[in-house]
Phi, psi and omega in degrees: 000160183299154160249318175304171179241129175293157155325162173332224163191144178269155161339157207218142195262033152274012217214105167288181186311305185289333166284009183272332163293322164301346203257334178299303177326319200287334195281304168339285203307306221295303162338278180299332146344290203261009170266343149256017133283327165332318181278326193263320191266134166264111166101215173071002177315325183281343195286324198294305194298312181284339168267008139296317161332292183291311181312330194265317198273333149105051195234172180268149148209145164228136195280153167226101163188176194309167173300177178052020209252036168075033187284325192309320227262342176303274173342290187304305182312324212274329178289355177296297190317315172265010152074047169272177180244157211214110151257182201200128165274064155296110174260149201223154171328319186274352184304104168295149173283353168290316184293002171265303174284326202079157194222185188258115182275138193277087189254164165254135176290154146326139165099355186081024183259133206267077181256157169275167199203117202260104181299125183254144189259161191305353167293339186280075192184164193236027105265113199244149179228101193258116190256140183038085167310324207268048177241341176268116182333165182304273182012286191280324175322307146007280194283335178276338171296328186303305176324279188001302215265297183275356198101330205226170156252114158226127179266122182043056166096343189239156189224125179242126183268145198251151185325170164229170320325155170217140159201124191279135179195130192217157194243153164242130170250114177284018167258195161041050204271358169302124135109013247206154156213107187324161164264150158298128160344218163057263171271032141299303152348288173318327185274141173332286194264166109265084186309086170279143162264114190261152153310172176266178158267183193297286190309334179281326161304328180289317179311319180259008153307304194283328180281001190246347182251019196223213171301179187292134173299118163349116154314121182285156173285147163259104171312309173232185181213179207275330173288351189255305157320323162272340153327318194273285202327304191289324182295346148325303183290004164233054132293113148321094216244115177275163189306354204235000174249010181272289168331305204286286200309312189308276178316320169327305204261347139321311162299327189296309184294124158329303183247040168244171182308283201309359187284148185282191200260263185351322198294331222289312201289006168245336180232159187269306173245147159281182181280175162255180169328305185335300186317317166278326175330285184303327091050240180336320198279316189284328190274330130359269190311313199298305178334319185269285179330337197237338148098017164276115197280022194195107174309163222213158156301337191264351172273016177265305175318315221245357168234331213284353201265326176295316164293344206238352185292316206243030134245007162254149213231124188261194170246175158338299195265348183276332175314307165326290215274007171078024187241133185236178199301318173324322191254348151328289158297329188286334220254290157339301169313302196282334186274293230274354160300320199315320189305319192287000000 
């Protein structure tokens, strides 16, 4: 898929004044985003975009990749720019769900009488970083799946609402999978992107030989604030989407299933299952967010091309044989995307 961007597109004259200005705004900030991710991280521009993607999109992702590659240090710099407040979950076999949500502590009041008092846990911050997710029992995924979805907590009975923005970004390390327990197809689902985290190339690695062995790394600017960030959000959601890119997501994810009319002959014998519904949501929402970040008033075929492979990679299920044959879901998506653009 492309990595450039066409020029804008002009304002559509349904699109108010102010939002051709806010959409100007988003490109702008989105711009200084990644020139002060720029001092500390080398490289990673797409991973930077989509978890901006998702963020602007009210959305979940989960990174996928070997250790060491900066996701934590991402994660951390992109809540610095925003002046969010940012926790980090290790998760391990022994992980509870309390240790996730926070629980009721016994204190004593004034006057000597002894009431509970509900201690809030690192999910309560408006960036979470759940490390290795699959390292944890079902339980606690749960609960952190839970967050996810409502927003909230509930403890002994009481429901505690969690900051806003709030967004989640969990992690997989796709080795060492003994002893590990997978999310299930289902709540995989819940998250927006699959995010990969790739190696780098040989210059970006010298690049980060030399900026990482050397002085204390710079202080980042703080870029957005937390009011501003929802601010972006809803206008994402009124970009305008024209009908013929509503067709393109629908018939995308419609290809995906094996056992509709519309799946190619190639597709049937690699994968068992498609994506749902969710997938056109996300779709839409995420080629939205790319759009308004690139300072475009009307979402484009090509911010569709540019989310499908991160929405459609954990929702499409390959088989036996595409594994044999050396094909993942991944390429699976990239492939879909392109013919059916060619077609149009």
């Amino acid at each position: 898929m492309a990595d450039t961007v066409s020029p804008a597109t002009s304002p559509p004259d349904s699109l108010p004044a102010d939002d051709v200005d806010a959409i100007d705004e988003m490109r702008e900030v989105y711009d200084q985003l990644r020139a002060e991710l720029g001092k500390i991280i080398v490289g990673q521009n797409k991973v930077i975009e989509e978890l901006a993607i998702c963020l602007f999109a009210r959305g979940h992702s989960l990174l996928m990749g070997v250790p060491g590659l900066a996701k934590t240090l991402l994660v951390s710099r992109l809540a610095e720019t925003m002046s969010l407040s940012f926790s980090r979950v290790q998760f391990t076999p022994d992980l509870m769900p309390m240790d996730i949500t926070g629980t009721d502590i016994l204190q004593e009041a004034p006057g000597g009488k002894r009431e509970f008092e509900f201690t809030k846990g690192p999910v309560f911050a408006n960036i979470v970083l759940a490390d290795e997710i699959n390292r944890a029992p079902a339980k606690t995924q749960a609960a952190m799946l839970e967050a996810m979805q409502e927003h909230r907590v509930t403890v002994a009975g009481r429901t505690y609402h969690l900051p806003e923005p709030f967004f989640v970004l969990a992690t997989q390390n796709p080795i060492e999978q003994e002893g590990t327990y997978p999310l299930p197809e289902a709540q995989l689902d819940r998250f927006m992107f699959m995010i990969g985290v790739d190696y780098p190339s040989r210059d970006e690695e010298l690049a980060i030989a030399r900026t990482t062995t050397g002085a204390t790394p710079p202080p980042l600017e703080h870029v957005l604030d937390g009011e501003k960030v929802m601010a972006f959000q809803s206008l994402v959601r009124r970009v305008p989407v024209p009908d013929h890119i509503y067709d393109f997501a629908v018939d995308l994810v419609r290809r995906t299933r094996p056992n509709e009319t519309e799946a190619p002959e190639w597709l049937r014998p690699l994968v068992g299952w498609g994506a749902g519904p969710r997938a056109v949501q996300y779709l839409i929402l995420g080629a939205k967010a790319r759009a308004a970040l690139y300072g475009s008033y009307m979402v484009r075929l090509e911010d569709i091309m540019e989310v499908a492979e991160p929405v459609l990679r954990h929702r499409v299920l390959t088989t036996f044989t595409a594994e044999s044959e050396g094909v993942s879901s991944r390429d699976v998506a990239r492939r879909l995307a392109e013919e059916l653009a060619a077609e149009d």
